[in-house]
C-alpha positions in Angstrom: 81.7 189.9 260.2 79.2 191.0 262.7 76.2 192.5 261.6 75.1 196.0 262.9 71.6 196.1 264.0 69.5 199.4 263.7 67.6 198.9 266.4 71.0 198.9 269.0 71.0 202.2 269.5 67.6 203.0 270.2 67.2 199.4 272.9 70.7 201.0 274.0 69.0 204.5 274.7 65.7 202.8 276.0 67.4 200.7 278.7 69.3 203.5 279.9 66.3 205.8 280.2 64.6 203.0 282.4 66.5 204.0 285.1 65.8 207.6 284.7 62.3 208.0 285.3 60.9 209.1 288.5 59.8 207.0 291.0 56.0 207.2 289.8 56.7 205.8 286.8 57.5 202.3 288.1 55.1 200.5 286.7 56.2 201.4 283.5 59.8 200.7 284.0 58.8 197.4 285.0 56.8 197.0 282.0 60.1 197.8 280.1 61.9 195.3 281.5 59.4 192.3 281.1 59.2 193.0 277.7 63.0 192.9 277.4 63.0 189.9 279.3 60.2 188.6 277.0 62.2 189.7 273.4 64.8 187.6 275.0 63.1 184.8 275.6 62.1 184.9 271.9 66.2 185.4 270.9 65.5 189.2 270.0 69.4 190.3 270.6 68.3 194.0 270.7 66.1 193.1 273.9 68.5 190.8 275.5 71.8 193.3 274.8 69.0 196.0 276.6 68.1 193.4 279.7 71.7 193.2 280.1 72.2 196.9 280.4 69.2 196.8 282.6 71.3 194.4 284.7 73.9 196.2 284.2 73.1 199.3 285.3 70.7 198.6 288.5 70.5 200.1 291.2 68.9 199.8 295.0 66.9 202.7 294.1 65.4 202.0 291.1 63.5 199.7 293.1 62.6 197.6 290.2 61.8 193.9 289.6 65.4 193.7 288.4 68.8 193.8 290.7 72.4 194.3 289.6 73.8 191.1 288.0 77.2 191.5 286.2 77.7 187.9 285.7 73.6 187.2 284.1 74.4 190.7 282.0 77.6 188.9 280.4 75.9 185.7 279.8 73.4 187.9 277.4 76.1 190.5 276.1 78.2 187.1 275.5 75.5 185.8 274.0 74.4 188.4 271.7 78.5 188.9 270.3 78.4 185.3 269.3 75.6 185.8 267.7 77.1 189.1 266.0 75.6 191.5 267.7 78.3 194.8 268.1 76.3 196.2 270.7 77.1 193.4 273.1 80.8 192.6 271.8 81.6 196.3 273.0 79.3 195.9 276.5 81.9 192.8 276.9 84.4 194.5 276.2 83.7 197.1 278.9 82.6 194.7 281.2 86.0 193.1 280.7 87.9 196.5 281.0 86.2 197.6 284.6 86.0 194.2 285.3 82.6 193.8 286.2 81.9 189.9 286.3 84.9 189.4 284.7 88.7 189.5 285.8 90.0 193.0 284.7 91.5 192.2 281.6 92.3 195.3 279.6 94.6 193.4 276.3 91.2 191.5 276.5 89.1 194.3 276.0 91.3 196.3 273.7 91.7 193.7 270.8 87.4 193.3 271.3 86.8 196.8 270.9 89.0 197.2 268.3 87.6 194.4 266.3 84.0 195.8 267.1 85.4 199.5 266.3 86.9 198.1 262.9 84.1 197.1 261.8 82.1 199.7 261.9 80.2 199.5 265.4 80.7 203.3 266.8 79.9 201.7 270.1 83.2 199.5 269.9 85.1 202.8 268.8 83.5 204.2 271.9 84.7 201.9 274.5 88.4 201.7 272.3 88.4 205.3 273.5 87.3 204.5 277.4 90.4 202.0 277.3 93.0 204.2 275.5 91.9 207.4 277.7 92.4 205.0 281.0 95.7 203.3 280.1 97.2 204.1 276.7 100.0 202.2 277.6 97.5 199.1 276.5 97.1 200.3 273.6 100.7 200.9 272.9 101.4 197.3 273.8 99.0 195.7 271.6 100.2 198.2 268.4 103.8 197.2 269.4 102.8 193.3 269.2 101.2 193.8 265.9 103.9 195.3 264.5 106.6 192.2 265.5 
């Protein structure tokens, strides 16, 4: 069963709002991400599933000590869902339905969400609704092989 972690949402929040601070604040986004790097390091899954949005979610003009790596962001949202993190079993979910650093693999994705979403994660419910609002014909498979 994978265990939730309280802190998700808030590492989840802070990793996005990295990327929305203004330019002068760059010192302290890249603050934010060496200590998310560091908590990694140290096996904190809440800092590596938030280095991996980091990753994730880079951008040119964030002009920060990090760069977009899909395939480095997977490796720690992989990580972290062995580990039973939910956080990071929905992020690979994702990753695996828009097929960033992954082959687009939607049954893939669907049967991880839902798992996640089953659960108890709201962010595996979340990305369960990304994939049914895309292609609900997915959805509609997998509940058709389940029922055989």
């Amino acid at each position: 069963m994978l265990r939730l972690f309280a802190g998700c949402a808030a590492a989840l929040v802070a990793a996005v709002m990295v990327f929305s601070f203004p330019a002068s604040a760059q010192t302290s986004r890249n603050d934010i991400v060496a200590s998310y790097r560091e908590g990694c390091e140290q096996r904190d899954l809440d800092d590596c599933h938030a280095l991996g949005i980091a990753l994730r979610k880079a951008t040119n003009q964030t002009a920060m000590d990090v760069a977009k790596d899909y395939t480095e962001a997977n490796r720690l949202f992989m990580r972290g869902c062995d580990a039973g993190h939910a956080d990071s079993c929905a992020s690979v979910a994702l990753a695996l339905h828009n097929g960033e650093g992954f082959a687009r693999d939607d049954a893939r994705a669907y049967r991880m969400a839902e798992r996640v979403c089953d659960e108890g994660a709201g962010s595996g419910c979340r990305v369960l609704g990304i994939i049914e609002n895309y292609d609900y014909s997915v959805a509609a498979e997998i509940r058709d092989a389940k029922a055989l």
